[in-house]
C-alpha positions in Angstrom: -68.9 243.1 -32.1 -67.4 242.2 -28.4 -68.4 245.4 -27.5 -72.2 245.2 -28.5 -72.1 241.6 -27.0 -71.0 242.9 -23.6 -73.6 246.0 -23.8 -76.6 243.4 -24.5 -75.6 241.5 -21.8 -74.9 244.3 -19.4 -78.1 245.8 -20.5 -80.5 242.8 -20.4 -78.5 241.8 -16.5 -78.8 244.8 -15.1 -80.3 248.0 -16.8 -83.2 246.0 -18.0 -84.3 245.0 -14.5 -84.0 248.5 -13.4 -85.5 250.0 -15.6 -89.0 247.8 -15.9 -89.5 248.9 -11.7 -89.5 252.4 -13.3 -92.6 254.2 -15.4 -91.7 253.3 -18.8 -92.5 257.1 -20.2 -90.1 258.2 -17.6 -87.3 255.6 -18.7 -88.3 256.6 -22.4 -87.9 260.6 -21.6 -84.5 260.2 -19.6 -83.1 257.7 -22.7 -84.1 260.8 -24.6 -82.3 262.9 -22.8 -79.3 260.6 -22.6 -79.1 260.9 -26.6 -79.3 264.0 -26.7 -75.8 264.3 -24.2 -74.0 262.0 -26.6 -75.1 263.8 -29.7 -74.3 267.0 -28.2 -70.6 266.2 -26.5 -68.1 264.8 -30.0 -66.2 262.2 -28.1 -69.0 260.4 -26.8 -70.8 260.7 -29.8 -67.3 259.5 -31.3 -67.5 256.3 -28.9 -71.0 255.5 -29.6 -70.5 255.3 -33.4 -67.8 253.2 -33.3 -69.3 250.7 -30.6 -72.6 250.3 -32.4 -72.5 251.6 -36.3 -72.0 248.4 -38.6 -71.3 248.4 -42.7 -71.2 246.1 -45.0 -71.7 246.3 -49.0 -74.3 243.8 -49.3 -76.7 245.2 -46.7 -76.9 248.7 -49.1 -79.8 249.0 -51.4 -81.0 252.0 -53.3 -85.2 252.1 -52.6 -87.1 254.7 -54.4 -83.9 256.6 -55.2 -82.6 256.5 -51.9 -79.6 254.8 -51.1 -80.0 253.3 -47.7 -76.0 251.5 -45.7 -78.5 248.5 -44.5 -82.7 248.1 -44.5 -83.3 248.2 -40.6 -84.7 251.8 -39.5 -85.7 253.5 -36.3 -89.9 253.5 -36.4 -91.4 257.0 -35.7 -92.5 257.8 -32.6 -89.5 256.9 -30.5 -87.7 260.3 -31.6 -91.1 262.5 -31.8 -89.7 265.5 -31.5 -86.5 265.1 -33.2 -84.5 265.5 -30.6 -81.5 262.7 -31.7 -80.4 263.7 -34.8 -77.1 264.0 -33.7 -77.0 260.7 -32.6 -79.7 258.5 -34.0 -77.5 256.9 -37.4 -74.3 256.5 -34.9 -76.0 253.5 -33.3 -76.1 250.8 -36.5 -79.7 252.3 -38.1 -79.7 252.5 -42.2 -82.8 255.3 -41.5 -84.6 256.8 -38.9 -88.4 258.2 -39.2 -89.1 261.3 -36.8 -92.6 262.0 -35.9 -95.7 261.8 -36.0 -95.6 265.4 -36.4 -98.8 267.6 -36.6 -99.1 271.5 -37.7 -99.9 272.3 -34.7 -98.3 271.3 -31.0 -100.5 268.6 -28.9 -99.1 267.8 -25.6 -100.3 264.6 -25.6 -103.5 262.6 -24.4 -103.6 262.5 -20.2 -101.2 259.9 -18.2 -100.7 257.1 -17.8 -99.5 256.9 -21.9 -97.4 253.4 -22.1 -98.2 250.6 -20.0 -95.2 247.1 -20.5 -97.0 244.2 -21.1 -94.2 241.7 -20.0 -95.5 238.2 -20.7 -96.4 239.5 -24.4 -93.3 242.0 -25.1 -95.3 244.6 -26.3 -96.3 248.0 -24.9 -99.6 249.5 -24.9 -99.2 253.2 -26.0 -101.9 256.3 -25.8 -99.5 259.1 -26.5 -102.3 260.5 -29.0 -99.5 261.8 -31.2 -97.6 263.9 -29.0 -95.1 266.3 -30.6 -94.1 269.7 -30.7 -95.9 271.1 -34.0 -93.9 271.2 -37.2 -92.9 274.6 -37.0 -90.4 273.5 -34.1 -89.5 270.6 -36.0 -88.5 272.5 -38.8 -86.2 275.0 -36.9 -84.6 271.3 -35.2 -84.0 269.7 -38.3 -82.1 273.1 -39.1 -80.1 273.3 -36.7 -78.8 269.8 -35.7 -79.4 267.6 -38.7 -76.2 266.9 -41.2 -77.2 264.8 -44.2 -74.6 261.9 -44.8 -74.7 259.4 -47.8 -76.7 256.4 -46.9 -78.4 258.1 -43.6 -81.8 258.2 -44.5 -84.2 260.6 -42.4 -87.9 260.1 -43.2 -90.8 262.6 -41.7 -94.0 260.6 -40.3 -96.8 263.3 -40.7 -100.1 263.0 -39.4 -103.0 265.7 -38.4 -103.7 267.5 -34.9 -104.8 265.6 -32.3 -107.7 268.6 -31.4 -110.9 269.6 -32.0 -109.9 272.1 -34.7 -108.6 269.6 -36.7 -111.2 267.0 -36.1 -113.3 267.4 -39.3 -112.5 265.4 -42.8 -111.6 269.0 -44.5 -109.9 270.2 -42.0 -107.8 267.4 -40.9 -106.9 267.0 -44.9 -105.9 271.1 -44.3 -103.5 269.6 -41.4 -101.6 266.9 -43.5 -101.3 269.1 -45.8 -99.8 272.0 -44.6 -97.8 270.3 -42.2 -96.3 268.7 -46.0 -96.2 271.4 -47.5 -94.0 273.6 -45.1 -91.3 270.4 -44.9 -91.6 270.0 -48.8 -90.5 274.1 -48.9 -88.0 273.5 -46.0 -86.5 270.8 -48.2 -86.1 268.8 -45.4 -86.7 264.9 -45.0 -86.1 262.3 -47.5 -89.2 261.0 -47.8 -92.5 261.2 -46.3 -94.8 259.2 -43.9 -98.5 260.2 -44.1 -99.5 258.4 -40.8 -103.7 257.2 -41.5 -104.0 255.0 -39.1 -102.8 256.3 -34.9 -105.7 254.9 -33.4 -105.1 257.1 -30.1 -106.8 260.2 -31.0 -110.0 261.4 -30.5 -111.4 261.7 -34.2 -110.5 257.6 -34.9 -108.8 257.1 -37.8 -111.4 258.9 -40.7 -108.6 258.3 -43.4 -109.2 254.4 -43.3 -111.6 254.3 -46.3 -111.2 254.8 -49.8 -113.2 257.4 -50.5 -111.8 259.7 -47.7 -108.0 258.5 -48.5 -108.7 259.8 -52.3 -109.9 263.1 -50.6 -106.7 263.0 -49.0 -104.3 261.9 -51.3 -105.6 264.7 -53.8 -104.8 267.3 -51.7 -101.4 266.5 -51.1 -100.1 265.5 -54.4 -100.9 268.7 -55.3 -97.4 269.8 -53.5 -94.7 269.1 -55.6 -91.8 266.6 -54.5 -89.5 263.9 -55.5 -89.6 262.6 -52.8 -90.7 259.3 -51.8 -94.3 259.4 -49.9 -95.3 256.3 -48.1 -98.7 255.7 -45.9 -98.4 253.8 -42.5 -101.4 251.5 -43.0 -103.6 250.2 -39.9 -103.4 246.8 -39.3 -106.4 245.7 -37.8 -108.8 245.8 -41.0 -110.0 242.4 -43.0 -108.0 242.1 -46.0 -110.9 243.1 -48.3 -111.0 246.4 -47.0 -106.4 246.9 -46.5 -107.2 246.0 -50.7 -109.1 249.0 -51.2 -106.7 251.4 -49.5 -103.5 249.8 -51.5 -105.7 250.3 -54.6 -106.4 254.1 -54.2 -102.6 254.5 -52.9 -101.6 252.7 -56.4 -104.4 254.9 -58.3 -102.1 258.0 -57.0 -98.7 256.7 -57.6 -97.7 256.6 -54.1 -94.8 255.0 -53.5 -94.9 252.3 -50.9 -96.9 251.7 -47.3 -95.3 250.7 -44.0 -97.1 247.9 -42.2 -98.1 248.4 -40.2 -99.8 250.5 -36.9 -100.4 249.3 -33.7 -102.7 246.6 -32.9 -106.5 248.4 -31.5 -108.1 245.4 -30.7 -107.7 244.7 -26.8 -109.6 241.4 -27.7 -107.3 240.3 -29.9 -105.6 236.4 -30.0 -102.4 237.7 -30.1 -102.4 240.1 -26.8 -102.7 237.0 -24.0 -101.6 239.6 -21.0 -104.1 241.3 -19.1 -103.8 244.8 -18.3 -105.7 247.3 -16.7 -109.6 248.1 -17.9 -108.3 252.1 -17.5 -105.5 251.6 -19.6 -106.1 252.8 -22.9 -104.3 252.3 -26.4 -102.9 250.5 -29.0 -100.5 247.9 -28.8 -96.6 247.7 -30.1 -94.4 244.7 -30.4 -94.5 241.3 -30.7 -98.9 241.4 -30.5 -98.4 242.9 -34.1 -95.8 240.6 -35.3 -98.2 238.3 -37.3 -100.9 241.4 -38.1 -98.3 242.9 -39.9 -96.7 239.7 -41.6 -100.0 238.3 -42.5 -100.7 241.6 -44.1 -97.5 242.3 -45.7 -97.8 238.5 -47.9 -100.9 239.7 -49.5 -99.7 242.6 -50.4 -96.5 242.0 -51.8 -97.9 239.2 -53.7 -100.9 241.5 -55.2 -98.4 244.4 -55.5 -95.2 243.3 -56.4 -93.5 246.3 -58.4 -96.1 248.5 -57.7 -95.7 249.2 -54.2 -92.4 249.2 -51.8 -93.1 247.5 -48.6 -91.5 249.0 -45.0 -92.4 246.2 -42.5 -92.5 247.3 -38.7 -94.4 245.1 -35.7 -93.1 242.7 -33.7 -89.3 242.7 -34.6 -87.1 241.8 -31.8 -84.5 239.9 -33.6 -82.4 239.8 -36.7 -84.9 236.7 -37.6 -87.9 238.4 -37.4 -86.3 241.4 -39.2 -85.9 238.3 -42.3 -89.3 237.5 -42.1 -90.3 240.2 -42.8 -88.2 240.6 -45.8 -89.1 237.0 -47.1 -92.5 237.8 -46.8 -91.6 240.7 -48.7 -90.7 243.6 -47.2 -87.4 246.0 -48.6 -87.2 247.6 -45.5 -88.0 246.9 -41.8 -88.6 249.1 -39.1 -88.2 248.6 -35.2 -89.1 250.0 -31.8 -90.5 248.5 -29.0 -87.8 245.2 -29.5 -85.3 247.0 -28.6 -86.7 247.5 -25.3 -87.2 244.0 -24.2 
């Protein structure tokens, strides 16, 4: 605990100053790479685990058959291409969600991709689901994932962010074949089918309940135990959230995360002004009371019949709580950890 109290200190007096004069996609790729040299050398991976893992009994829960060491996760697309497995439950996380990954490689829409909005502690993000195609991801997981007792790896799926993939029947194609090579890989304990990036080209066609039926249908036709959760948007009226929880009850799926970035540059919550060119959603705390409001009405409509994962705006062990009394049985973060 001393330890951790010195490194957030030492990190918010001196790295964290550094850092924000720097791009923040070129601090992101180097913190990549950095995890990937403690994963790779034992002793430092040794240190790292015993500076920053944490267990206690009561934080452990069993969700959907999965038995997680304590509820807070690692959001996707921190570790897109699954390069920290080594690493990634050393430093305190009861799960980690890889991804979004897509059948086929995109290398990401054009620069600049993040943009730190300060004042607001949030990040406006246009990667456009940048990953290296599931195939790779596959062979990764192989090679440099061990599966331990109560660390939980979930797989964030989503389709191609290209034009051959930009039609309803073929992007259904993507998600699923991108599912069903993991599901025969056996890899991943549970699933993410990601609806609602709202960086890519094609919108988010998946946001109504007609085409999420279409959807669904095609991939519960693969055969898996697993858990399969959907990362809902966050920026529709609650009539319409309703009729996407009611087709993902109608096909026994078992939970949603809430939610995705907030897409509205006008919105109350996102006071900081930022360049017209800059496109993208936005992370942290602008999505904090998007995804609370949203993850009330559900739990209290769905109680039982849905499992909740909240992520948005957490940035404390406080806001982690809120989320769980509003009822959430798991919490994701991301963008907290950098401010």
């Amino acid at each position: 605990m001393i330890f951790t109290t010195l490194i957030e200190k030492s990190y918010k007096s001196i790295l964290k100053p550094i850092f924000f004069k720097k791009d923040p996609e070129e601090v992101h790729d180097r913190m990549l790479k950095f995890g990937q040299i403690l994963g790779k050398i034992a002793l430092l991976n040794f240190i790292t685990k015993l500076v920053f893992d944490f267990n206690h009994a009561k934080l452990k829960q069993e969700v959907d058959g999965l038995a997680y060491r304590n509820p807070v996760g690692l959001s996707a697309g921190f570790d897109k291409d699954a390069n920290l497995l080594k690493v990634i439950h050393n430093v305190g996380f009861g799960f980690a969600e890889i991804g979004s990954v897509t059948l086929h490689p995109y290398e990401g829409n054009p620069k600049p991709r993040l943009y730190r909005l300060k004042k607001d502690r949030g990040l406006v993000v246009f990667y456009g689901l940048k990953n290296i195609g599931v195939d790779k991801i596959i062979k990764k997981i192989k090679k440099d994932y061990k599966p331990i007792t109560g660390n939980v790896l979930g797989i964030s799926i989503a389709r191609t962010n290209s034009a051959q993939a930009s039609g309803l029947e073929e992007g259904i194609d993507d998600y699923t074949r991108s599912l069903e090579k993991l599901v025969e890989a056996g890899l991943g304990d549970y699933y993410t089918i990601n609806i609602s990036c709202p960086n890519t080209f094609y919108g988010e066609p998946y946001s109504t309940p007609e085409r999420l039926e279409k959807l669904l249908v095609s991939l519960l036709k693969i055969k898996t135990e697993k858990p399969i959760y959907l990362k809902m948007p966050i920026n529709l009226p609650w009539d319409k959230f309703d009729l996407l929880l009611e087709t993902a009850v109608k096909h026994h799926i078992s939970g949603v995360i809430i939610g995705n970035l907030n897409k509205d540059r006008n919105s109350k919550y996102i006071t900081e002004k930022y360049p017209e060119d800059m496109r993208g959603g936005v992370s942290g705390i602008p999505t904090r009371e998007l995804s609370n409001n949203l993850i009330r009405k559900t739990y209290l409509k769905y109680k039982g019949k849905l499992t909740i994962i909240g992520v948005g705006g957490i940035d404390s062990a406080e806001s982690a709580y809120e989320k769980i009394c509003y009822g959430a049985t798991l919490v994701q973060m991301i963008t907290g950890m950098i401010f």
